[in-house]
N, C-alpha and C positions, 0 to 999 in steps of 0.2 A: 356557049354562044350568047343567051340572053345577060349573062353577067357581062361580057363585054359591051356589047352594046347598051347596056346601063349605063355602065361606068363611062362610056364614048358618052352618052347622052347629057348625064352628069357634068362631065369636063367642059363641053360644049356651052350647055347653059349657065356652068358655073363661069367659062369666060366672057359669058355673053350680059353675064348681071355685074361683072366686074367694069366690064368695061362701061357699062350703062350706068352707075354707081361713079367712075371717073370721068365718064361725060357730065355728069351734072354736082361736078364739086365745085365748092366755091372756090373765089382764091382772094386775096387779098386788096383792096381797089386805092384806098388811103385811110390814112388814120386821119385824122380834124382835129388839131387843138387851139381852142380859143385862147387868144391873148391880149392881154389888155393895151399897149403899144407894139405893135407890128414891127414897125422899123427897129428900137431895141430887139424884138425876138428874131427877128431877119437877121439881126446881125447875129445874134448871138448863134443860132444855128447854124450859120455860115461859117462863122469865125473862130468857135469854140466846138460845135461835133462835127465841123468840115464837112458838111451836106453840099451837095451842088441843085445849085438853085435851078428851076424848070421857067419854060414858061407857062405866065398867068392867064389860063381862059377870059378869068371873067372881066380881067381890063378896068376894074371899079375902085383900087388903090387898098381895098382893104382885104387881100389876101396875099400869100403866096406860099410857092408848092416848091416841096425839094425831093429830089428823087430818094429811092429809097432800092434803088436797083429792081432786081426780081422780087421783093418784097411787096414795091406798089411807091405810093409815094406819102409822104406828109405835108399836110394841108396847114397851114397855119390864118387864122381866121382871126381879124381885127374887132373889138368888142367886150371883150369882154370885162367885167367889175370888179374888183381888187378887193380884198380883205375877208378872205377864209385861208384857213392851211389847209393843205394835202398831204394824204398819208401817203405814207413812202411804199403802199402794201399797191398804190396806184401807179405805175410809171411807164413807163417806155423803157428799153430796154436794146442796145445796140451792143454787137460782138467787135473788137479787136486782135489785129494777132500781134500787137504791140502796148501791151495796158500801161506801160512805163512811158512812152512816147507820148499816148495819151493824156497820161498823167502831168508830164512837162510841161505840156501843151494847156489844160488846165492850172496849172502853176502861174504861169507866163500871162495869163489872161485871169488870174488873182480868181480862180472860180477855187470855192474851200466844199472839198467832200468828205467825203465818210463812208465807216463799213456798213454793212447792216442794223450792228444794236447800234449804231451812231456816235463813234469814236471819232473825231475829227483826223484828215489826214491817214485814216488806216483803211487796210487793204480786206477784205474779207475772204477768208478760201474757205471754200466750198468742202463736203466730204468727199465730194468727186474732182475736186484737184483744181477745181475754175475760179479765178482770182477775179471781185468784183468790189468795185464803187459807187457810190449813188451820192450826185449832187440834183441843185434844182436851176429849175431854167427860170428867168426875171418874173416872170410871173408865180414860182413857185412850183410848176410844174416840176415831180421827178425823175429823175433820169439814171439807171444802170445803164456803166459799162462793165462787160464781163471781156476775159480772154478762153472764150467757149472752145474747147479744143472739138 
């Protein structure tokens, strides 16, 4: 009998610390990436990773927000100073269930990528079978596309 209601007690406080542990998780609110022309990056994340643009709270001309679904959204911030490189170990990273279409798509719009060690034009697979590229955005910003199954 005391074993039972241990283990009833257990269970209970064990869902009860589970749940209080998923009440207070964070989750994702937006990513902010400064760039140095807005309107080229506006376009470019429009036009090139097909984002759909939100609207802009702040109304100040030097932002804007594109959804990012259940993810949260992306912030793109007017400002910032040109002339460092980024490492590619830095990036953003979006899923496709189409990396060929993708890829067209970047063709068409003359953007030039590469695998990981930085082959131009080549695909990288992964030991778990996920097919990725990594180009950059105007600023330099990098950007993976995976086909994350």
């Amino acid at each position: 009998m005391k074993i039972g209601v241990l283990i009833a007690s257990f269970f209970l406080f064990g869902i009860g610390a589970l749940q209080a542990q998923q009440k207070n998780m964070l989750k994702l609110n937006h990513i902010a990436v400064y760039v140095e022309n807005l309107q080229k990056s506006t376009a470019f994340y429009k036009d090139v990773l097909q984002l759909s643009e939100t609207p802009e709270p702040f109304h100040d001309g030097l932002h804007t927000w594109f959804t990012l679904g259940d993810a949260g959204k992306l912030h793109l911030i007017q400002g910032a100073k040109k002339g460092f490189d980024r490492d590619k170990n830095d990036h953003l990273c979006f899923s496709t269930n189409d990396i060929k279409t993708f890829i067209n798509n970047l063709e068409n719009h003359q953007i030039t990528y590469f695998d990981w060690p930085g082959k131009k034009g080549e695909i990288t697979t992964r030991v778990d079978g996920v097919h990725q590229i990594y180009f950059q955005d105007p600023d330099g910003h990098w950007i993976e596309i995976n086909d994350e199954k």
